[in-house]
TIMAR-517199 format. One line per field, with one value per residue: residue in three letters; x, y, z of N, C-alpha, C, O, CB in turn; chain. Coordinates in nm, 4 decimals, decimal comma. Glycine has a CB too. Example, Ala and Ser with C-alpha at 12.3 -4.5 7.8 and 13.67 -1.06 7.14 Angstrom:
2
rest = [ala; ser]
n_xx = [1,3190; 1,2850]
n_yy = [-0,5690; -0,2250]
n_zz = [0,7800; 0,7080]
ca_xx = [1,2300; 1,3670]
ca_yy = [-0,4500; -0,1060]
ca_zz = [0,7800; 0,7140]
c_xx = [1,3200; 1,2900]
c_yy = [-0,3300; 0,0030]
c_zz = [0,7800; 0,7870]
o_xx = [1,4236; 1,3409]
o_yy = [-0,3319; 0,1138]
o_zz = [0,8465; 0,8039]
cb_xx = [1,1308; 1,4084]
cb_yy = [-0,4473; -0,0598]
cb_zz = [0,9046; 0,5725]
kette = [A; A]
This chain:
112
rest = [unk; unk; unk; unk; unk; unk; unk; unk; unk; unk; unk; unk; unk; unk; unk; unk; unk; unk; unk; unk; unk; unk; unk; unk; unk; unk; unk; unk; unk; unk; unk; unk; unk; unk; unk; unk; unk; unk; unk; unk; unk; unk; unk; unk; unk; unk; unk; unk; unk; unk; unk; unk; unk; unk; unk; unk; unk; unk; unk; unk; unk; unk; unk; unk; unk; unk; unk; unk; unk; unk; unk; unk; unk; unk; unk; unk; unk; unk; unk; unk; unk; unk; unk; unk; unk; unk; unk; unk; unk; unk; unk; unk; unk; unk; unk; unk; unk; unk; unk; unk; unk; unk; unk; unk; unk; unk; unk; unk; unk; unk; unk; unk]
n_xx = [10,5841; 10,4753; 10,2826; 10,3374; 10,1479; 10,0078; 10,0927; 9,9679; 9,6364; 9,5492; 9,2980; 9,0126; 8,9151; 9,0153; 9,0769; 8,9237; 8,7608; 8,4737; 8,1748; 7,9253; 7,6650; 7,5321; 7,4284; 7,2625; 7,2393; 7,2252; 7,1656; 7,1851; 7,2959; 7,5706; 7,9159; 8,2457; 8,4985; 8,6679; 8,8644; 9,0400; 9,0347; 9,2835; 9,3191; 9,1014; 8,9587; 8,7569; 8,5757; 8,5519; 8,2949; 8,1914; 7,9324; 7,7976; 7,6851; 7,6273; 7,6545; 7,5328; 7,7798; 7,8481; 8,0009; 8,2218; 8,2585; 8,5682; 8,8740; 8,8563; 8,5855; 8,3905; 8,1309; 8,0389; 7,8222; 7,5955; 7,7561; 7,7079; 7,8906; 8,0638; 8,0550; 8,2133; 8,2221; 8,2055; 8,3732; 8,3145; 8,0020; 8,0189; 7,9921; 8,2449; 8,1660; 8,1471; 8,3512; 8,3023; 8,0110; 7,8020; 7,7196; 7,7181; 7,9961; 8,1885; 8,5348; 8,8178; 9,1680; 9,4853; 9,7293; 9,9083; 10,1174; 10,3333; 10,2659; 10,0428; 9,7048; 9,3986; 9,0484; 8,7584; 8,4609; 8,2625; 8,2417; 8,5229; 8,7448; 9,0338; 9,0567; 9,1911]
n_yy = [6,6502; 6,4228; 6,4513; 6,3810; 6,1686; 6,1757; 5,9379; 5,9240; 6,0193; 6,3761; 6,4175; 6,5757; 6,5141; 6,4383; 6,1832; 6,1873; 6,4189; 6,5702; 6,4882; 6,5141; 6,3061; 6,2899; 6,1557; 5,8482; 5,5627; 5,5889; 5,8971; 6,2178; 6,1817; 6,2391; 6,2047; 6,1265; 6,1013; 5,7832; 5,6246; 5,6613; 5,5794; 5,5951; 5,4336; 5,3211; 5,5187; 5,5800; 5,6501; 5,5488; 5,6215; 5,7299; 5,5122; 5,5444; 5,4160; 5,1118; 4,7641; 4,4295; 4,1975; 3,8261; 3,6525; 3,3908; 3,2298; 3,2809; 3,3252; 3,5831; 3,6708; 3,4684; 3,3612; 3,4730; 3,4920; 3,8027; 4,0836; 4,4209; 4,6574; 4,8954; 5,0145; 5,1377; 5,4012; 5,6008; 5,8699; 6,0941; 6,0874; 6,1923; 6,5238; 6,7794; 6,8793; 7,2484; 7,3834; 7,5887; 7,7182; 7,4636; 7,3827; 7,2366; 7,2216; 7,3306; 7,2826; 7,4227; 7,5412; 7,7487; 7,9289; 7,9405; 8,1600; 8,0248; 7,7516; 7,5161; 7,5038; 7,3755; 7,5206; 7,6254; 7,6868; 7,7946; 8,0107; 8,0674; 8,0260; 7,8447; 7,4924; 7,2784]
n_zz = [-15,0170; -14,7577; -14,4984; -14,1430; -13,9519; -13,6413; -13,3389; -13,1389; -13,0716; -12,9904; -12,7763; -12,6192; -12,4131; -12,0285; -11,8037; -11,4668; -11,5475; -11,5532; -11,7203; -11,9502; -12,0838; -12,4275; -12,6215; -12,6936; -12,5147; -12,2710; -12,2446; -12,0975; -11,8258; -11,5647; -11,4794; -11,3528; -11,5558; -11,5671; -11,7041; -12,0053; -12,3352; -12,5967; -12,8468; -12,9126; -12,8776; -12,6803; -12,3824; -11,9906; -11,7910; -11,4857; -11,2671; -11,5231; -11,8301; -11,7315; -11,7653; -11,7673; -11,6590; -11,6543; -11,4279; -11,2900; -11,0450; -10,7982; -10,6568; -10,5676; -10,6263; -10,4319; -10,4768; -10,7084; -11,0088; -11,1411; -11,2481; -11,1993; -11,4658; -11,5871; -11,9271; -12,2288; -12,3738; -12,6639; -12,7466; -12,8800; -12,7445; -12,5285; -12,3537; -12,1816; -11,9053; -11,7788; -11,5055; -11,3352; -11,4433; -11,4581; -11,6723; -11,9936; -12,1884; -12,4546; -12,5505; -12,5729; -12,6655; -12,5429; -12,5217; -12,2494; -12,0349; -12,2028; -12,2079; -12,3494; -12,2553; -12,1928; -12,2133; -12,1411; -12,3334; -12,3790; -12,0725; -12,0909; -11,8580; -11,7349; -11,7606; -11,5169]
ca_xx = [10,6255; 10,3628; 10,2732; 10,3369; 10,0331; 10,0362; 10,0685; 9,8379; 9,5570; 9,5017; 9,1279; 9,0050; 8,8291; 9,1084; 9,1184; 8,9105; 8,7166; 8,3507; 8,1170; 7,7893; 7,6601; 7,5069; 7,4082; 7,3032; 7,0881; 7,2729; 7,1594; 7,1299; 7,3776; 7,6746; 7,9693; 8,3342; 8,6178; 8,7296; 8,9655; 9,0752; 9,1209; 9,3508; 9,3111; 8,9538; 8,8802; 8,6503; 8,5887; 8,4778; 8,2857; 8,1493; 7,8198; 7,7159; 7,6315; 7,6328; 7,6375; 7,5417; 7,8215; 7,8266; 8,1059; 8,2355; 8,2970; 8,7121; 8,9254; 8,8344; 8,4702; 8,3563; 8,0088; 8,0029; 7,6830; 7,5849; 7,7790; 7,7234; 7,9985; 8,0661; 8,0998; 8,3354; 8,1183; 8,2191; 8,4368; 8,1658; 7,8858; 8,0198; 8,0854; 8,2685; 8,0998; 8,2361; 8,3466; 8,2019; 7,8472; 7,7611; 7,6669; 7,8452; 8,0623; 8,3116; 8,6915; 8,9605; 9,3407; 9,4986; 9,8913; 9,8983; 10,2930; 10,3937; 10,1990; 9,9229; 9,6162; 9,2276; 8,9808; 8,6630; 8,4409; 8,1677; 8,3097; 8,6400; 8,7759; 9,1074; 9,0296; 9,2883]
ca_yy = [6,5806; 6,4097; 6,4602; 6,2396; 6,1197; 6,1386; 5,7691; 5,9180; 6,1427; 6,4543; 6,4028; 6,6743; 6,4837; 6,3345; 6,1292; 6,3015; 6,5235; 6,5377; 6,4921; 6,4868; 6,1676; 6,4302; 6,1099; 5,7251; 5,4994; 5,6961; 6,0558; 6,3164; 6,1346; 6,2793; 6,1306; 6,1428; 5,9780; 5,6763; 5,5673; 5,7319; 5,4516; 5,6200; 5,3750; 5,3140; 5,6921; 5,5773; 5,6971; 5,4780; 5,6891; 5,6303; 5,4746; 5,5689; 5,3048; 4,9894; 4,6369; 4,3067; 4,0981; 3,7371; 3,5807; 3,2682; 3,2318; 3,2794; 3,3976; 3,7206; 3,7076; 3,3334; 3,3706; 3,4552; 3,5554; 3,8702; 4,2227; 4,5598; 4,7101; 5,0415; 5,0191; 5,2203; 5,4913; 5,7040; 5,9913; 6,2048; 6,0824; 6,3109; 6,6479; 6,8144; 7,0102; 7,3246; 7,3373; 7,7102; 7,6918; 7,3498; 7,3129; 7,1546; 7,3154; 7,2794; 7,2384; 7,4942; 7,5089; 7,8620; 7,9296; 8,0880; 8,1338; 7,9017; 7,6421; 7,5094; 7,4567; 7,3711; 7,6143; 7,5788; 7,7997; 7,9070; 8,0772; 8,1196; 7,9643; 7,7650; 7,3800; 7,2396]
ca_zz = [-14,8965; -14,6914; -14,3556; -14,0570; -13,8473; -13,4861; -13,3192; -13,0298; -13,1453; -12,9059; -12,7334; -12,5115; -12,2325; -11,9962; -11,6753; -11,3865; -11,5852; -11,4856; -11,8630; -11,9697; -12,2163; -12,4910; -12,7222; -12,6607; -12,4384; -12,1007; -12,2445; -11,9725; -11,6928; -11,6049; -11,4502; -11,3488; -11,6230; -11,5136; -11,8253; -12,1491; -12,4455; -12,7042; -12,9630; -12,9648; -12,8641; -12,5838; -12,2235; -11,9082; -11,7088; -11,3288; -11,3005; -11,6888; -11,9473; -11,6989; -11,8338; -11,6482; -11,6641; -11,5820; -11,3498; -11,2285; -10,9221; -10,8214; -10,5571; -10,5455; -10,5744; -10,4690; -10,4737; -10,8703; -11,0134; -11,1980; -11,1682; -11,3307; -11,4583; -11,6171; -12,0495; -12,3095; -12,4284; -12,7942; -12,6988; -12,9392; -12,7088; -12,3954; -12,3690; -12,0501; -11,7579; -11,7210; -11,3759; -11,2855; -11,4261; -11,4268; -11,7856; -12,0919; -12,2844; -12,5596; -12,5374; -12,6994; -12,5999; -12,5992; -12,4788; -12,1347; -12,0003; -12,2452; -12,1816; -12,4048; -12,1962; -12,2371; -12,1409; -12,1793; -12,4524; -12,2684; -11,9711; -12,0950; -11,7340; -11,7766; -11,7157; -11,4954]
c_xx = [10,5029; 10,4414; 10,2557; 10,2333; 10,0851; 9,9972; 9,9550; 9,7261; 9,5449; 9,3523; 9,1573; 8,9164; 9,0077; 9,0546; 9,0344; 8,8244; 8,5632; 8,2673; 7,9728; 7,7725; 7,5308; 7,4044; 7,3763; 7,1331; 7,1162; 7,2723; 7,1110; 7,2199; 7,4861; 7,7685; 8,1215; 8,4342; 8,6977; 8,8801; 8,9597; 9,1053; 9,1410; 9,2916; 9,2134; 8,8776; 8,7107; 8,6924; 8,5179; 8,3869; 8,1837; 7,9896; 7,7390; 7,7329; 7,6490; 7,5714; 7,6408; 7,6340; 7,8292; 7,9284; 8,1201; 8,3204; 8,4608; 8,7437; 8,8752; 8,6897; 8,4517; 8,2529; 7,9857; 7,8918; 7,7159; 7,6347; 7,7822; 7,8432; 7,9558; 8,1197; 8,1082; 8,2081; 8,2388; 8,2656; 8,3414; 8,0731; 7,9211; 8,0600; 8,1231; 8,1928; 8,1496; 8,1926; 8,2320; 8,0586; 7,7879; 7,7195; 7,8052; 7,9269; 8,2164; 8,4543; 8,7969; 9,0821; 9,3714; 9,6649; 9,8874; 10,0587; 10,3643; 10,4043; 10,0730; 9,8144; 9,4389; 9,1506; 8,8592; 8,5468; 8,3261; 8,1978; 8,4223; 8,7830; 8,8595; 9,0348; 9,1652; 9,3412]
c_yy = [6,5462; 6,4327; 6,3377; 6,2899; 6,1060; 5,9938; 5,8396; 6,0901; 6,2256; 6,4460; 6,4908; 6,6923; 6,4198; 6,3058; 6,2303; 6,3924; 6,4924; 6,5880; 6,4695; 6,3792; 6,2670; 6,2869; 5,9560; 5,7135; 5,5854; 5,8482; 6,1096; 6,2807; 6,2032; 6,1875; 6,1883; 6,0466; 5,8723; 5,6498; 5,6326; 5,6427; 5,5279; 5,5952; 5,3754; 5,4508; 5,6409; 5,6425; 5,5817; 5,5772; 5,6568; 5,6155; 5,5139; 5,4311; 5,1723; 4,8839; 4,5701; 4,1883; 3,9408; 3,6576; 3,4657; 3,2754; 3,1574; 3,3114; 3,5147; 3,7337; 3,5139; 3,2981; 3,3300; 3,5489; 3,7198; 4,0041; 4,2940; 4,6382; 4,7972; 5,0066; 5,1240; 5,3245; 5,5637; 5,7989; 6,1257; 6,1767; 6,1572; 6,4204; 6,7292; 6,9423; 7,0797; 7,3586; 7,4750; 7,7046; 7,5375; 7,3027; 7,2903; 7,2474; 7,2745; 7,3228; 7,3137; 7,4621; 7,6654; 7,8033; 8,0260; 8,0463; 8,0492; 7,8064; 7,6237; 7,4397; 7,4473; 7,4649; 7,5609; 7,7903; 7,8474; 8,0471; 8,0984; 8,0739; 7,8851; 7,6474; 7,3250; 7,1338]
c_zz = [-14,8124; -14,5740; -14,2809; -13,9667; -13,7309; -13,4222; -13,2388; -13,0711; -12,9984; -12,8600; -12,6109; -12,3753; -12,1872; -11,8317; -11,5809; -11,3882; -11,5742; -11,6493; -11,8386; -12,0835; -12,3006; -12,6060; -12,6996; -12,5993; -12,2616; -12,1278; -12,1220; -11,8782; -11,7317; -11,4650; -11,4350; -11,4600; -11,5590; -11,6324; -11,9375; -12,2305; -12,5847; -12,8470; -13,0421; -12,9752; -12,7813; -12,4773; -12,1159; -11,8171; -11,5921; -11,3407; -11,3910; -11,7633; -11,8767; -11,7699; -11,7432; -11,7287; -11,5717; -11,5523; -11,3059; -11,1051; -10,9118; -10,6673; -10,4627; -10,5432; -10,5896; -10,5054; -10,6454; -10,9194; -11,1365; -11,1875; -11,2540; -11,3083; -11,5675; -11,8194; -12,1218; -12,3611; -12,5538; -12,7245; -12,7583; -12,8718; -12,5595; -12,4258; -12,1820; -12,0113; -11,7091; -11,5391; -11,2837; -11,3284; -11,4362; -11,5578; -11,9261; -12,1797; -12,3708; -12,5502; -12,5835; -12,6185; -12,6454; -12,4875; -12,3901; -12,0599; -12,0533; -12,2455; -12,2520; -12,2963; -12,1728; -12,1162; -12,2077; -12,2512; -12,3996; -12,1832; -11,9720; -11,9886; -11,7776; -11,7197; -11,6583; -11,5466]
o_xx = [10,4234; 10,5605; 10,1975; 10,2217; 10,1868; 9,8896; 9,8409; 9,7485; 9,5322; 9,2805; 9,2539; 8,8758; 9,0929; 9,0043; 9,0574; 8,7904; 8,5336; 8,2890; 7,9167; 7,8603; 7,4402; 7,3081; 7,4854; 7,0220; 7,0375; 7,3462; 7,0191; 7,2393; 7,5201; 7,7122; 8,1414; 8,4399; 8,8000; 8,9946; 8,8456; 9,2209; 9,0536; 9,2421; 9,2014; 8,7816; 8,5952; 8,8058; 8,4218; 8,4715; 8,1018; 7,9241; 7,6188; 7,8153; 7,6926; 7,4628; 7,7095; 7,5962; 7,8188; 7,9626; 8,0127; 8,4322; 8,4965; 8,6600; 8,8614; 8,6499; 8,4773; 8,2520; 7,9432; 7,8747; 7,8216; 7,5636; 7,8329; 7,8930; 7,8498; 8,2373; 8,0273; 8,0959; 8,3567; 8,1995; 8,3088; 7,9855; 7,8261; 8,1489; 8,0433; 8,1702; 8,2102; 8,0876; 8,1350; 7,9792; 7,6745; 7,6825; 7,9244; 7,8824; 8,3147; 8,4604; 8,8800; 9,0931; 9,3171; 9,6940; 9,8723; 10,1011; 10,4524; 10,5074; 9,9853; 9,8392; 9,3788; 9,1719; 8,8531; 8,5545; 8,3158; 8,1795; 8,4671; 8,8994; 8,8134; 8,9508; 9,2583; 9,4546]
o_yy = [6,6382; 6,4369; 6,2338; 6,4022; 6,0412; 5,9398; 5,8110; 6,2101; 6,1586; 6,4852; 6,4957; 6,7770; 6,3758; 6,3907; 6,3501; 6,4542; 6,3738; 6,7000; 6,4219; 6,3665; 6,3126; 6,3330; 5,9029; 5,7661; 5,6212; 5,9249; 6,0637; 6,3842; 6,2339; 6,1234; 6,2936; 5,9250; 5,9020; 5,6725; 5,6656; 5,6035; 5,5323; 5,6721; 5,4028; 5,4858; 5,6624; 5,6876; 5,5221; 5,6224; 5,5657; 5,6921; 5,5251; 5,3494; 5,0896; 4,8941; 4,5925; 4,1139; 3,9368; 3,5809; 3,4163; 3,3239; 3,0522; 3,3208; 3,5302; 3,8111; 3,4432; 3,1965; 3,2272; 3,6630; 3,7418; 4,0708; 4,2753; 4,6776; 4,7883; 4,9722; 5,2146; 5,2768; 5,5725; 5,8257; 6,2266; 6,2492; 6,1713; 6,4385; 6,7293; 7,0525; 7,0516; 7,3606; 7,4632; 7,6838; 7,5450; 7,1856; 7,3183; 7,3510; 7,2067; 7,4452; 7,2479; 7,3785; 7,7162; 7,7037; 8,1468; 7,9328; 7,9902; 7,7440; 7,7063; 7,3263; 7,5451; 7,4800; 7,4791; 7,9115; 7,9688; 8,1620; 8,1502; 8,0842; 7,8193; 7,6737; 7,3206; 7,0993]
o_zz = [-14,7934; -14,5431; -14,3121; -13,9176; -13,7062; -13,4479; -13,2751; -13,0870; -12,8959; -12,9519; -12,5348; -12,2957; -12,2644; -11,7581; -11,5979; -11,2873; -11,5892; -11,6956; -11,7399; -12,1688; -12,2309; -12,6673; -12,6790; -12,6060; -12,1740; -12,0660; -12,0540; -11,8144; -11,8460; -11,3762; -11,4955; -11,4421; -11,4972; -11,5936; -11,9696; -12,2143; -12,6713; -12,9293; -13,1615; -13,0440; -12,8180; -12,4607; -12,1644; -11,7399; -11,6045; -11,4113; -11,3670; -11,7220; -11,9568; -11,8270; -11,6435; -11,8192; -11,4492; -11,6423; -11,2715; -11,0875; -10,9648; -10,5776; -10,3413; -10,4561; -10,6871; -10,5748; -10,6982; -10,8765; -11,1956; -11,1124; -11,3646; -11,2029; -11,6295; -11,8309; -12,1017; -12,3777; -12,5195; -12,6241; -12,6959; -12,9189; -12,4825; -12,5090; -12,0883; -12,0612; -11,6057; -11,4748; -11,2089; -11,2367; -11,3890; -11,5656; -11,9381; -12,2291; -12,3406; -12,5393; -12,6462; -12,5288; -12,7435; -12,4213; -12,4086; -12,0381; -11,9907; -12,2707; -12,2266; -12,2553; -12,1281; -11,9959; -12,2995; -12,2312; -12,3820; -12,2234; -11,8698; -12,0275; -11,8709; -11,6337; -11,7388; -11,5136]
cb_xx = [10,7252; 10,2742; 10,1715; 10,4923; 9,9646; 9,9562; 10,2032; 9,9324; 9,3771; 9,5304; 9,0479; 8,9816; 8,6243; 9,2846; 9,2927; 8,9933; 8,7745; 8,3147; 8,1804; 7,7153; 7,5823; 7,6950; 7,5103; 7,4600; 7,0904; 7,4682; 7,0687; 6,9696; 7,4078; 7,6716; 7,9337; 8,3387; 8,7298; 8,6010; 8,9424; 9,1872; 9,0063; 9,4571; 9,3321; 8,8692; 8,8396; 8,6052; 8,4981; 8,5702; 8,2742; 8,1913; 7,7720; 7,8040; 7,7279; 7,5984; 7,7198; 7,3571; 7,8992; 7,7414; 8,1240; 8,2882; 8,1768; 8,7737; 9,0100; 8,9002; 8,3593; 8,3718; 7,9607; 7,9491; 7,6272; 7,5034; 7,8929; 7,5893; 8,1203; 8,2167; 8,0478; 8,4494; 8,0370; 8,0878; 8,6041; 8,0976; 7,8205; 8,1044; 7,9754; 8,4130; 8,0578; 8,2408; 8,5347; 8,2510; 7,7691; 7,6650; 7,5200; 7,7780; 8,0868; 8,2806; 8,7174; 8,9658; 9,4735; 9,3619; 10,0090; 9,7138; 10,3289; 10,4456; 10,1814; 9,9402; 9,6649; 9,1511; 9,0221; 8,6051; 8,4239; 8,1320; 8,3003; 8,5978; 8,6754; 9,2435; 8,9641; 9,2901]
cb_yy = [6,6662; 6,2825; 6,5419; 6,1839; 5,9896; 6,2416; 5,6369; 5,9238; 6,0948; 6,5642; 6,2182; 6,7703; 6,2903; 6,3905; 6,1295; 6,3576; 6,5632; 6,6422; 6,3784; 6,6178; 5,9376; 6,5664; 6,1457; 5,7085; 5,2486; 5,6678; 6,1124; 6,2956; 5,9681; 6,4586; 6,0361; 6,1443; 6,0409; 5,5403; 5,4293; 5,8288; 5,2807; 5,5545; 5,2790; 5,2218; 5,7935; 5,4507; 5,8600; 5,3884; 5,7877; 5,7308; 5,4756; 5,7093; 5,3031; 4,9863; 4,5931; 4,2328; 4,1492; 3,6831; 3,6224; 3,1741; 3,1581; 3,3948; 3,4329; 3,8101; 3,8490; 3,2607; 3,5205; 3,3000; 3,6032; 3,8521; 4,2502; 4,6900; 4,6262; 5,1500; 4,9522; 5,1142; 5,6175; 5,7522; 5,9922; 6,1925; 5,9306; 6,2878; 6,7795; 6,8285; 6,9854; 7,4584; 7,3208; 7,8490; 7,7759; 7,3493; 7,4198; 7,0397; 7,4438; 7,3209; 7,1224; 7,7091; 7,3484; 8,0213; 7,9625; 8,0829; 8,0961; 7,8858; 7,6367; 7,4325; 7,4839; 7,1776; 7,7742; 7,4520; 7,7523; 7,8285; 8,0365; 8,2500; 7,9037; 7,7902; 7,3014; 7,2392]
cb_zz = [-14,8154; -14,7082; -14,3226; -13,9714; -13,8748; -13,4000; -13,2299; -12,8112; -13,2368; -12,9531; -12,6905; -12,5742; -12,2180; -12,0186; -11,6516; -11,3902; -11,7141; -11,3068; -11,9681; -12,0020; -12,1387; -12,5699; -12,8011; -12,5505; -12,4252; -12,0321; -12,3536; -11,9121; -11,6588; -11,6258; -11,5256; -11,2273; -11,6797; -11,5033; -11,8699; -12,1560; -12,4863; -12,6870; -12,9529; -12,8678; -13,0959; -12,5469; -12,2021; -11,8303; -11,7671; -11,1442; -11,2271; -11,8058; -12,1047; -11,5948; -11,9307; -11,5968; -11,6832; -11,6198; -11,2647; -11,3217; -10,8392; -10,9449; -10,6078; -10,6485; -10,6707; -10,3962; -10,4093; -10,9045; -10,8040; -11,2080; -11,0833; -11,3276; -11,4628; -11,4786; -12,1070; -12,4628; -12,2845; -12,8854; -12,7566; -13,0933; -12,7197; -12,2761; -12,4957; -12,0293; -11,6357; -11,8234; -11,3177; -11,3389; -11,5490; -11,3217; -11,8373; -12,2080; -12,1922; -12,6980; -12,6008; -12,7376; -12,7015; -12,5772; -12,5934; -11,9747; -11,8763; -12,2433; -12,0553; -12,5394; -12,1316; -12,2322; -12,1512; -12,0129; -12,6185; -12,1546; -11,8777; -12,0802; -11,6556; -11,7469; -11,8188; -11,4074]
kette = [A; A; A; A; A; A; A; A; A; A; A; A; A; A; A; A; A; A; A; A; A; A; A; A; A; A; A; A; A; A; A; A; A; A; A; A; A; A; A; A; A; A; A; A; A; A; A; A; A; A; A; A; A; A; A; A; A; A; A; A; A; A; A; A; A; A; A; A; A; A; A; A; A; A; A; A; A; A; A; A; A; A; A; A; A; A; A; A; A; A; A; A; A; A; A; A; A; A; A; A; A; A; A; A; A; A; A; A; A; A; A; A]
């Protein structure tokens, strides 16, 4: 009997979560999660890997011109900042009151 594939894979950064970029041209920055992309298994995260995009002038910005914006980074190129010591650390899940919830492997410290 085969096994059924999950439509949405489990990833253990989400939304919020404050990361380090471990791998790339933005190594060393760290940053808050802006966006989680499922599909692609990227992250957006706040002023890390900016790109100059180029606009035409609209409604909303009339002017136009050149603006940096924030691009998809590899979900393997961050790893999260545990919140008590400040350095990176890797991701488990354990069952506390019947609730599965990520802790982090360093410090042991649930992650909210």
């Amino acid at each position: 009997m085969e096994r059924k594939s999950n439509s949405q894979p489990k990833l253990k950064i989400k939304k919020g979560d404050t990361v380090k970029v471990i791998s790339g041209e933005s190594k060393g920055q760290q940053g808050k999660v802006l966006e989680v992309m499922l599909e692609s298994r990227k992250v957006i995260v706040e002023r890390v890997n900016l790109v100059s995009k180029h606009t035409r002038p609209n409604a909303k910005n009339t002017q136009g011109g050149i603006v940096k914006q924030e691009a998809p980074i590899h979900i393997s190129n961050v790893m999260l900042v545990d919140p008590t010591s400040g350095k990176t650390t890797r991701v488990g899940r354990k069952e506390v009151d019947g609730k599965l919830v990520r802790y982090a492997k360093k410090s042991g410290e649930v992650i909210k």
